[in-house]
N, C-alpha and C positions, 0 to 999 in steps of 0.2 A: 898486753895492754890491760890497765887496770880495768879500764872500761866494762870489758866483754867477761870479766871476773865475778862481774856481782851475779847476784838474785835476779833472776826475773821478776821477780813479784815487785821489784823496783820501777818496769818500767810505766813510763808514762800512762796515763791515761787513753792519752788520743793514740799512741801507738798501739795499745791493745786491742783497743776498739777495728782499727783498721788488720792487724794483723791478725785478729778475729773473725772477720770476714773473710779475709784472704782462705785461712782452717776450714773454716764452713762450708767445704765443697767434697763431694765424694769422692771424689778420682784423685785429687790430687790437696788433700786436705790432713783433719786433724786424727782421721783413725792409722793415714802413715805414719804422722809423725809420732804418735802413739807407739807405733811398729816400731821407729827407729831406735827410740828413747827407750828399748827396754833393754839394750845392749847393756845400758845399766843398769843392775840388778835393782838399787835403788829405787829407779823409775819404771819399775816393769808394772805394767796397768793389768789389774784384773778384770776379769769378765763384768764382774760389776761394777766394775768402776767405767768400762770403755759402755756396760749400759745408762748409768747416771749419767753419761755426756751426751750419748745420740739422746733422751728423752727431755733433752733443755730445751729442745725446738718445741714443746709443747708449750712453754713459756714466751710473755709476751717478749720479755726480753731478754730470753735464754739464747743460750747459744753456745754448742757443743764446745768449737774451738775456745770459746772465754774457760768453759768449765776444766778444760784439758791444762790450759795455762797453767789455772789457777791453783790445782793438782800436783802440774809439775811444781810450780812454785813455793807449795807447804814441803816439798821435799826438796828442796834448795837446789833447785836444777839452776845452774848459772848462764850467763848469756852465750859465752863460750860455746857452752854443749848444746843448746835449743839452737846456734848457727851451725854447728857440725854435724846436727843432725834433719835440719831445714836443707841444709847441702846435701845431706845425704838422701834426701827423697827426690830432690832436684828441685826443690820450689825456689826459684831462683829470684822471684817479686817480692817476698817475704824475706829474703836473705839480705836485699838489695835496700828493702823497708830499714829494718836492723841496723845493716852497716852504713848505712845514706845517715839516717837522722836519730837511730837512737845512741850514738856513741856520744850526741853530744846533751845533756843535761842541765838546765835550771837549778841553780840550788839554791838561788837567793832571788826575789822576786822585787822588782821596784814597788816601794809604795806610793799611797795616794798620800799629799800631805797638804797641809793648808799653814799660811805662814805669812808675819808682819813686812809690811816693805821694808827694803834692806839688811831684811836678815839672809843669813844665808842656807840654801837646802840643798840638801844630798840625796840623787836617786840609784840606789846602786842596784846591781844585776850580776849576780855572779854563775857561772856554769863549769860544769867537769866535762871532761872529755877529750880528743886526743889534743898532741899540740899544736900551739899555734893559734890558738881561737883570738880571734878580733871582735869587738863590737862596735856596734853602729848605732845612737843614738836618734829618734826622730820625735817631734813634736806633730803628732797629726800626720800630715802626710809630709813633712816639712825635713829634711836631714839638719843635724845639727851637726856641721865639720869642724874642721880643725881639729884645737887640741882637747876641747870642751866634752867632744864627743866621741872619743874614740878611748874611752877607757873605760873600763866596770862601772867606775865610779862618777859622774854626772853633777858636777858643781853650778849651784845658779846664786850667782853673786856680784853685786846684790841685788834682792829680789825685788822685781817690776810688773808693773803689767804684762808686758812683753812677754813674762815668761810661765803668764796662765793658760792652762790645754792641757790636752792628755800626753802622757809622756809612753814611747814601748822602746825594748832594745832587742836589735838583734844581733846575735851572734852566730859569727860565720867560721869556715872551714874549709875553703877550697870552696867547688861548688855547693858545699850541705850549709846550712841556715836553719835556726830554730828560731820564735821570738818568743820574749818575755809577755807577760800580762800587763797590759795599761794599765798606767798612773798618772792621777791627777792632780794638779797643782795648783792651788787659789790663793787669793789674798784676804788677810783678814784685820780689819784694823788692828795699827800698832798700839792705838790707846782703849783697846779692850780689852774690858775685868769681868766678860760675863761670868755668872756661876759658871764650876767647872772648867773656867781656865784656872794656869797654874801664870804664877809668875819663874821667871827663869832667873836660874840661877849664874848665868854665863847671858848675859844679855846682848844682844845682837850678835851671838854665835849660831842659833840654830832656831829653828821655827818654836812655836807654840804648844802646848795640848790642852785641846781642846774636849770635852764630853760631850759625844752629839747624843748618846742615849744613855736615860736615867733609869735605875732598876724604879719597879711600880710597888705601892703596897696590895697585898692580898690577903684574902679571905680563901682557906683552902680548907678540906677537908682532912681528917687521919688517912693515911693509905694511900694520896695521891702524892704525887709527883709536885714538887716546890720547881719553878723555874724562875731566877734572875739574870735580867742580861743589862751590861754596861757595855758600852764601848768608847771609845774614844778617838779622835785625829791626832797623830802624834809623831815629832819627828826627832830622835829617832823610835823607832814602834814600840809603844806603849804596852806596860807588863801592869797586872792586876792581880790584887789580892783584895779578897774579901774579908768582912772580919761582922758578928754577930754581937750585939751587947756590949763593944768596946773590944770582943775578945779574937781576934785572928783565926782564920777557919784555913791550914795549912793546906789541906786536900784540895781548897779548890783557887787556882792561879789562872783560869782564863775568862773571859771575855762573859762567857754564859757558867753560871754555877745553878748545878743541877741536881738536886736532895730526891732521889725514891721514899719511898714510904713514908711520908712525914709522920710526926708523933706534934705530940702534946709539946713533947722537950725543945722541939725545932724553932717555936713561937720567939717573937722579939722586933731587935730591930738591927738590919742590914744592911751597911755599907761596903762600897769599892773604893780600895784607893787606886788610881792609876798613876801609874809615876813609869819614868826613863832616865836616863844620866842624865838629865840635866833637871826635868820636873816631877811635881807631883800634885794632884789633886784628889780632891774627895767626892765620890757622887753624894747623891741627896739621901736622906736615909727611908730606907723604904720599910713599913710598919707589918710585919706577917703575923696574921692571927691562925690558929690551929682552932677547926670544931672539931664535934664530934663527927663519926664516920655516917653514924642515919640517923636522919630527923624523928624517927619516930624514939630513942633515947633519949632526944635533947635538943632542944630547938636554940640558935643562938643566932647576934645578931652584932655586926662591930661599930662601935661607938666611936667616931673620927672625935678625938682630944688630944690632936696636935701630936707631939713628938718625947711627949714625956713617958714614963714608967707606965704610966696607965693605958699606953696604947693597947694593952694586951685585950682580945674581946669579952665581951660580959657575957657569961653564960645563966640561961635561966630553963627555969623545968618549962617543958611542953605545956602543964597545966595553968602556970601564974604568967606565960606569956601573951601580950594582946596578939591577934591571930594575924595582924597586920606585919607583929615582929617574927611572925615563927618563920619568914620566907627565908630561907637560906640563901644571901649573898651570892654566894662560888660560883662558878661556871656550872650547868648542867653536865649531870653524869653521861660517861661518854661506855655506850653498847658494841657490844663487841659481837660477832658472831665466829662461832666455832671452823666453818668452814661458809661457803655460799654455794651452791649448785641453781641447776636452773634447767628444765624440760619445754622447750620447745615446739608445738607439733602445730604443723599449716597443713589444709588436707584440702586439694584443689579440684582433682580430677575424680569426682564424683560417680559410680558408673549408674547410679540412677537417680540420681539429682544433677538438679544444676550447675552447673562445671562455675567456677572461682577463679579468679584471677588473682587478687591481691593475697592473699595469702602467703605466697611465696615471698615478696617483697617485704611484707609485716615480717616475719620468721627472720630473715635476712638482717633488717632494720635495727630489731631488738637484739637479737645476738651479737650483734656489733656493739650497740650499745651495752648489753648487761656483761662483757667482757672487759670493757673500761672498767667497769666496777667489782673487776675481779671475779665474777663467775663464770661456775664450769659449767659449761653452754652445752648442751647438744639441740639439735637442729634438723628437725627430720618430717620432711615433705611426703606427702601422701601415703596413711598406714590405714592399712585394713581394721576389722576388730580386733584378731588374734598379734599384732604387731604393735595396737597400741597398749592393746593391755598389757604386755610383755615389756614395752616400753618402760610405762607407767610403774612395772615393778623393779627395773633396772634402777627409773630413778628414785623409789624410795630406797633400796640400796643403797646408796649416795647418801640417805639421809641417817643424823645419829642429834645428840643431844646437842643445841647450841647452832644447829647447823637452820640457815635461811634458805628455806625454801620456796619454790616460785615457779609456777605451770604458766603456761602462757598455751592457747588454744584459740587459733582460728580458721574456722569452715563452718558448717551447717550445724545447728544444734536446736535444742527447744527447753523448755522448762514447765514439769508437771509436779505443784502441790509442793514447792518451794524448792525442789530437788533440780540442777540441771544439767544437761544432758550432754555430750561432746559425741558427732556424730562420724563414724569410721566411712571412709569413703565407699566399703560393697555394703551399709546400710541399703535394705531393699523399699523398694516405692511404699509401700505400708511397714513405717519400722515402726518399733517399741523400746520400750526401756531393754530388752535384750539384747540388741541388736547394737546399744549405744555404752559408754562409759558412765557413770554416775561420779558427779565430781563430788558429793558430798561423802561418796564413799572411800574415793582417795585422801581427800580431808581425815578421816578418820583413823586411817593407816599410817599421814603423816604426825599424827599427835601421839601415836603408840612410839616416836620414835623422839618425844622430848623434843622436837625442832624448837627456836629461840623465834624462828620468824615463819609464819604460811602463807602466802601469797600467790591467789590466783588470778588473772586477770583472762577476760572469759570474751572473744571477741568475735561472736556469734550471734542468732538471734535468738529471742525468751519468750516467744509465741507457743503458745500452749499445743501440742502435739492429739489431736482428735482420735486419731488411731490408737492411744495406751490411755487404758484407764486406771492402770493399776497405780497404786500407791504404795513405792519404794520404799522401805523402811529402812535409812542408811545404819550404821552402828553408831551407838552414843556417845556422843562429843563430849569431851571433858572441859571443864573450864578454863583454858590456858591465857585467855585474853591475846592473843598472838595472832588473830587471822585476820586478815583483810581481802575482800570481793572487789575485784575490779572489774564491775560490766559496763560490756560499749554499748549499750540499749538498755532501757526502763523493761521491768514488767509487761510481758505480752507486746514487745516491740517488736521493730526490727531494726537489724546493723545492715549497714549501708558500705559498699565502697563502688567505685571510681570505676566503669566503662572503659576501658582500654584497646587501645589498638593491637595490633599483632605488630610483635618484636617491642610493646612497649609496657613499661612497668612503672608504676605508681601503688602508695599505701591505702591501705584503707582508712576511712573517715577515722576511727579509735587510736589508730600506731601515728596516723599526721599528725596528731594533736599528743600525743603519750612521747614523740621521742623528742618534743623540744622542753619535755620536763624531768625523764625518768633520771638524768645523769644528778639532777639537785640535789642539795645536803639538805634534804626535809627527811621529818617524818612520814611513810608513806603515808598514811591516810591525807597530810597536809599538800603532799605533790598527787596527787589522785585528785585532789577539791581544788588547784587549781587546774588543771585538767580538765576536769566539768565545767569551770568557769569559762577555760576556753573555749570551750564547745558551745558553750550557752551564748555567748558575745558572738559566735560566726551565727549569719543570717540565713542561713540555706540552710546548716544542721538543728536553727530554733524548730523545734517543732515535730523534725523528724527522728531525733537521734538524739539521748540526753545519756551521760555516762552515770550509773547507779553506784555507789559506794555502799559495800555495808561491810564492816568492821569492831571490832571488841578489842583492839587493840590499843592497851593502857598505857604502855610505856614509847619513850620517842626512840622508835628504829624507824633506822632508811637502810632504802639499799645502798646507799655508800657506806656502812659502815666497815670500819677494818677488820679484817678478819685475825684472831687470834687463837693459834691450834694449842689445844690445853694438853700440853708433855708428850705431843707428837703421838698419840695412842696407836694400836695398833688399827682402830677402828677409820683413824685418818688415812692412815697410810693403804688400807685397804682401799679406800672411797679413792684414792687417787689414782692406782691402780686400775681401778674399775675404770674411770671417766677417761685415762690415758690407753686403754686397750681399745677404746672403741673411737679413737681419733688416729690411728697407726694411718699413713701413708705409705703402697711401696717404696721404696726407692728406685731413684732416679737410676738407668743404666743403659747401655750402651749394647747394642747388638751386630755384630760381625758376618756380613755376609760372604759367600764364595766371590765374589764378583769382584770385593772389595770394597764396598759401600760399607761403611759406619753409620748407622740410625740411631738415634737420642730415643727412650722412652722414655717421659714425664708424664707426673701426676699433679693434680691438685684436686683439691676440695672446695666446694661450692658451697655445701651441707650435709651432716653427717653421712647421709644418706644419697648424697648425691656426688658424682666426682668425673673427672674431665680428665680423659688422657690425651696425649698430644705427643706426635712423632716429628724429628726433623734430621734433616740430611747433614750428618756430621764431615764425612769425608767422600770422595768419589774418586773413580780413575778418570784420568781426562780424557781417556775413548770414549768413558760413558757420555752422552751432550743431558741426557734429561733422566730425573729417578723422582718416587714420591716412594712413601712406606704407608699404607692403609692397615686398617685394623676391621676384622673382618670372624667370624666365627664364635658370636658371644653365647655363654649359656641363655636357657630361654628362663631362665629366674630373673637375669636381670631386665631394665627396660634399656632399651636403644632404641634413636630411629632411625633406619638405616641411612631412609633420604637428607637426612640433618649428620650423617655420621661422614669422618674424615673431610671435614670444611675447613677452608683457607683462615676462617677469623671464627673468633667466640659464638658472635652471635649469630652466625648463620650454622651454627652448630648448638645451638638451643639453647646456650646460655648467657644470660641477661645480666647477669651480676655480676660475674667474672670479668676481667679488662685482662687485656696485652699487658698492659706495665706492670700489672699482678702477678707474671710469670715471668720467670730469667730471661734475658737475653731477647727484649719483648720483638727487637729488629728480625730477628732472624723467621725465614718463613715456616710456617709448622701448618698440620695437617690435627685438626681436634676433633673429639669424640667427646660426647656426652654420655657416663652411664648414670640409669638412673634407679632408685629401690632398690638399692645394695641390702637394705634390708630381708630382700627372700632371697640373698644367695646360699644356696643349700652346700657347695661346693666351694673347693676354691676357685679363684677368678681364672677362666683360662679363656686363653682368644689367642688370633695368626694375625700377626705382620706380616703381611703380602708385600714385598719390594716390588713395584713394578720399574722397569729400564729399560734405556735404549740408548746402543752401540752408535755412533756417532757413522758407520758404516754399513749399517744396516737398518731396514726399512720397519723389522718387526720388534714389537714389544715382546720382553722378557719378563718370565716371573720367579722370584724366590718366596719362600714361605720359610718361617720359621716359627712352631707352638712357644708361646709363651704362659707362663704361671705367677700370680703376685701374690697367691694367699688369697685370705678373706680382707681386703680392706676396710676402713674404717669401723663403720656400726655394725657390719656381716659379724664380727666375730663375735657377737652375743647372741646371733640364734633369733634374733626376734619372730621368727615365725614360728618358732617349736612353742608350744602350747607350755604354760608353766602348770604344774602339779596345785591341784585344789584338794585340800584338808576337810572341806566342806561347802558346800552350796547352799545359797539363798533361795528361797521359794520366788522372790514377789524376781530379782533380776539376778544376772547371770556375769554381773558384773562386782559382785560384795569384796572389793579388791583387803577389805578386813578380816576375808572368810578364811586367809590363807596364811600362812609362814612364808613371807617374804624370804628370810633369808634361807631358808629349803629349796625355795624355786628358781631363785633367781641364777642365769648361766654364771655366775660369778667365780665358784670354786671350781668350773669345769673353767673357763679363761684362766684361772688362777695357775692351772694345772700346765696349761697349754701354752703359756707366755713366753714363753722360752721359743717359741716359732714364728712370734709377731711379727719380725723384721727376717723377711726373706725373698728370695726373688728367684728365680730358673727359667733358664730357657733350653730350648732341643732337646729335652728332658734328662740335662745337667744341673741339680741342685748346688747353691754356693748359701749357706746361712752365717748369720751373724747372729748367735743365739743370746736370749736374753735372761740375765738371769735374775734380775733386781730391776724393777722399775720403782723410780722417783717423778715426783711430779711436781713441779710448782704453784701457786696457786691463782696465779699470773694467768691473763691469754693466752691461750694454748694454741701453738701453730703447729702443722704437720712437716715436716722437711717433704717439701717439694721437689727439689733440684738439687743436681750435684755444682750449679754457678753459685760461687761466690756472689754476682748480683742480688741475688733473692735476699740475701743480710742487707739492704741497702737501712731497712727500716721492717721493726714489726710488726708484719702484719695477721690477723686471726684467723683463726681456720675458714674462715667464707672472705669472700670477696672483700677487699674493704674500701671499696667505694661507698660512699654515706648518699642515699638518696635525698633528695633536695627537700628541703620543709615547706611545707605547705603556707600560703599566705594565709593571716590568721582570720582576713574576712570573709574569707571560704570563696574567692574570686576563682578559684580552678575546681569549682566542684560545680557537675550541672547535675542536677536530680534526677531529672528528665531523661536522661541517660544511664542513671546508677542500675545494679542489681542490688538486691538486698542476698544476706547470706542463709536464706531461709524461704522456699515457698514451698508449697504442699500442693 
């Protein structure tokens, strides 16, 4: 059958997507089919190519199986052999996918047309596939029978009201069915000459065309991109050529004509004709002026005189123009940022301070958030001194020239002689600037590394510290105009959040009011100032809480802007590297007991540093009546608590952010564990699945153990408790994060070294590795592969939880003061 002959790369859209999902499963997914498909030499996948696929899950909308396809595809794997070799691993749903619905194909899509009463319109639908196919015409939900609608081709004659709505076809096969794309059908007067109709040249044979959009005139600069777009209603579908000056532009025949780099030469004037066998018309002509590339050359200004020769604009010097003219027209230039990263840290559990609630919630909130905006997020709850600093030099790693950067810190903190301070959780009851991080010092380190954007947002309190008198002397800041301070408290304040009950979670006063602005296309400093505003208009934060902005940033960057990797350097490819080894997940696998029991062990990720395992009963003998699998035996690096450990639901297992529907197959019963501070694991992860069971004929419980090994998961593999190498030391603190050679210290070239072991897994002290030898990264949401189900592709979701906590009413009606902690008391 010709069908099953072609290219994969042919099929559909929505069959990919679904047979994508299907791949997406360990056990019985895309690293088989992989296996099968190398029978042809052709198709035989390399190590790095089978690692470019497993590392898509780190993307928001990665996904191995799509990347495998798409692979086979540039190597002309036909439909033929991707079912011969789907048969040959036994995935029988995916074969069933295949042969059900993709043999049969679309090749001609009905259009939407608009058309005089009495004339007559044609909607046709044509599709390949085996034989036999019929179609089925409906208006709405409405069949159209007979002879009218039972052929490709759909005659409405002559045309009436009657026969305005949307039109779809489907075409059948036995039981398989695909259906065409809706089209619409209107009526438009028969005695209309708007612009942009054509008169026809076969009258009362066929509908109208119509121009519903006019190319615009512009004002563009040298270097940007020229965009014109015309379209038309037209029956039959409308073909366009454009033409400059009177003079035909042969390159471009569709709809949008689209010039890079314009020049000086590009300037004039612009028309579309659109025409079909039977018409033609002319769009309106749209006037394009060319400046110069920067104002400070050439200031110009376009002088609207109609449609003659002279539209061209009038250039004048900077000096002899009135200052009123020199404004440049164009759209605002549009900022790019080399890459976006983003350092995360909530520091809750205090051991001699005041223990925090919100923190967790805020860290959560924003990382969900600043991953829609495309950045690489880490996300890491409760670090000591030695682990934030460590941190802290992980993420300038991350940082290189062009790249947006953005700390985000909330727990305990103070600010002495303009310098402020981020306080590590074993800070002791009389701490100092030693004891703390200096953000001005990290400022510093980030400007040694050319970043395009610095942004800190500081959501602690700025209470002057009575215990330290010394005065920090950070390293000197260079002029970049590029930083902006984002604090949740004035000078000598304090930050405030929300009283909370046990098992319950809410933001603090700074993230409530920050997350219903941060996603906006503003310049930061202008989404910051509304922000404040908001804050200022709630009644219950007037007074006690005002958000302080201070910034030198000249130019309009937001965090939305696009990121653009300049020639893929090697310095990128490292930073992805970097940020995707410390987002590794086990893998999900299955454990075999004597008895006969099968146990599921799954992961997921909550935050970098924090992660949830969960066991469930795959298979059982049916003597057995009752089994559970516990997890039992953790190192004492990590934290567990035991009484919160192997719970029936999330959150009687300590975690609050995490949902059921978050996890595959959320029906089925599982037994969860929270580990937490994966950052001091010195080791790899090792702990016992304890099976406990009971014979349906006897009275006693039975135990099997079996050691298990996952590696260092996520953030463990950077060591953040190993102390990084200092070049030299500061007198006044002990934190001069500038004192050092970042890229010396950072565990970077030792992971570099060791990546190749990221993805592994053993149990009974049988090792099985799938080693890696190329990590890729996209610059997308980065999600861990949790599971070997197919469900977990349902939609993507980001490495934590992605439930969105609810926003806060803006009149501050769920806040009571009277109740609050502040993040700060001595």
């Amino acid at each position: 059958m010709d069908g099953v002959k072609k290219n994969i790369g042919f099929l559909r859209e929505g069959v990919l997507n679904k047979l994508s999902k299907m791949l997406d499963n360990a056990t019985l997914g895309w690293k088989q089919l992989a296996k099968a498909a190398s029978e042809d030499p052709n198709l035989c996948c390399s190590e790095r190519d089978l690692t470019s696929c497993s590392l898509q899950v780190l993307s928001a909308a990665g996904s191995p199986g799509r990347t495998l396809l798409a692979w086979l595809a540039d190597r002309s794997c036909s439909l033929d052999f991707l079912l011969h070799c789907l048969e040959k691993i036994g995935h029988k749903e995916a074969v069933q996918l295949l042969t059900n619905t993709e043999l049969i194909q679309v090749t001609l899509q009905p259009q939407s047309q608009r058309a005089a009463p009495g004339s007559k319109v044609f909607l046709t639908c044509r599709a390949s596939g085996p034989p036999g196919l019929s179609y089925q015409w409906f208006r709405g939900k409405e069949e159209i029978l007979a002879e009218a609608g039972g052929l490709p081709e759909l005659v409405l004659y002559p045309l009436g009201p009657v026969h305005r709505g949307h039109y779809i076809c489907r075409i059948n096969n036995g039981e398989n069915c695909v259906f065409s794309q809706w089209a619409q059908v209107g009526l438009v007067p028969s005695d209309s000459s708007s612009p942009g109709c054509s008169s026809s040249l076969f009258p009362g044979a066929v509908s109208g065309l119509n121009i519903t959009i006019q190319p615009q005139s512009l004002a563009v600069s040298e270097g940007d991109t020229l965009s014109l777009e015309c379209k038309a209603e037209a029956n039959p579908p409308a073909q366009y050529a454009w033409y400059r000056n009177g003079e035909v532009l042969p390159q471009h025949k569709t709809c949008l004509m689209k010039i890079p780099c314009v020049t000086t030469a590009h300037r004039g004037r612009y028309r579309c004709k659109v025409f079909n066998l039977y018409h033609e018309a002319w769009s309106n002509t749209a006037a394009i002026s060319i400046g110069p590339s920067s104002i400070t050359e050439a200031t110009w200004v376009e002088v609207d005189r109609g449609l003659d020769e002279q539209d061209a604009p009038r250039i004048t010097s900077g000096r002899e123009a009135h200052p009123l003219q020199q404004i440049q027209k164009s759209s605002a230039k549009n900022f790019y940022a080399t890459d976006k990263v983003a350092l995360l840290i909530g520091n809750m559990n205090y051991h001699y301070h005041k223990q925090l609630c919100a923190p967790m919630a805020d860290v959560h909130e924003l990382t969900n958030l600043l991953r829609q905006l495309d950045f690489k997020v880490v996300s890491l709850l409760d670090l000591n001194w030695q682990e934030m600093r460590s941190a802290v030099t992980e993420f300038l790693m991350l940082l290189d020239k062009g790249v947006y950067g953005l700390l985000y810190f909330a727990g305990h903190g103070y600010e002495n002689y303009g310098n402020s301070f981020m306080m590590p959780i074993d800070a002791p009851a009389s701490f100092t600037s030693e004891h703390c991080l200096c953000v001005q010092n990290i400022l510093t380190s980030m400007q040694q590394k050319e970043t395009g954007l610095n942004v800190f947002l500081l959501d602690m309190c700025r209470r002057r510290n009575p215990y330290d008198d010394v005065i920090v002397q950070p390293g000197l800041l260079k002029v970049t105009a590029n930083i902006v301070f984002g604090y949740a408290t004035c000078v000598d304040a304090e930050a405030y959040e929300v009283a909370q009950l046990e098992r319950e979670v809410s933001n603090g006063i700074f993230i409530s009011f920050l997350k219903r602005r941060v996603c906006e296309d503003e310049k930061v400093t202008a989404m910051l100032d509304r922000v404040a505003e908001d804050m200022g208009r709630c009644v219950l934060t007037r007074g006690r809480q005002a958000l302080e902005l201070r910034s030198n940033l000249s130019e309009r960057r937001s965090l939305t802007d696009q990121i653009q990797a300049t020639e893929c350097s090697a310095s990128y490819s490292a930073r992805n590297l970097q940020w995707a080894v410390a987002h590794v997940l086990p893998p999900s696998d299955s454990l075999q007991f004597e008895c006969g029991v099968r146990v599921q062990l799954g992961f997921a990720a909550e935050f970098s540093n924090v992660m949830v395992i969960y066991t469930r009963i795959l298979e059982k003998p049916e003597e057995i009546i009752s089994c559970s699998a516990q997890l039992t035996d953790f190192p004492e690096d990590v934290d567990v608590d035991l009484k919160k450990s192997n719970q029936e639901t999330l959150l009687e297992a300590g975690s609050l952010l995490l949902f059921p529907e978050d996890l595959p197959s959320p029906e089925v019963l599982s037994l969860y564990t929270r580990v937490r501070c994966l950052q001091r694991l010195k080791r790899e992860l090792t702990f016992t699945v304890c099976l406990h069971y009971t014979y349906s004929n006897m009275d006693d419980e039975i135990q099997e153990k079996q050691t298990v090994t996952v590696g260092k998961p996520l953030v463990s593999k950077l060591n953040l408790h190993e102390p990084r190498p200092s070049h030299s030391s500061s007198g006044s603190s002990s934190v001069s994060l500038d004192s050092f050679d970042v890229s010396e210290c950072s565990s970077f070239a030792g992971e570099f070294a060791s990546v190749d072991s990221a993805f592994y897994y053993t149990h009974t002290g049988r090792a099985s590795s799938s080693h890696l030898g190329s990590v890729t990264s996209s610059r997308s949401v980065n999600v861990p592969e949790e599971t070997d189900c197919p469900d977990l592709f349902e939609a993507p979701r980001p490495l934590v939880a992605s439930k969105s906590l609810p926003h806060g009413q803006g009149n501050g009606a769920n806040y009571k003061f009277s109740d609050t902690n502040d993040f700060h008391s001595c």
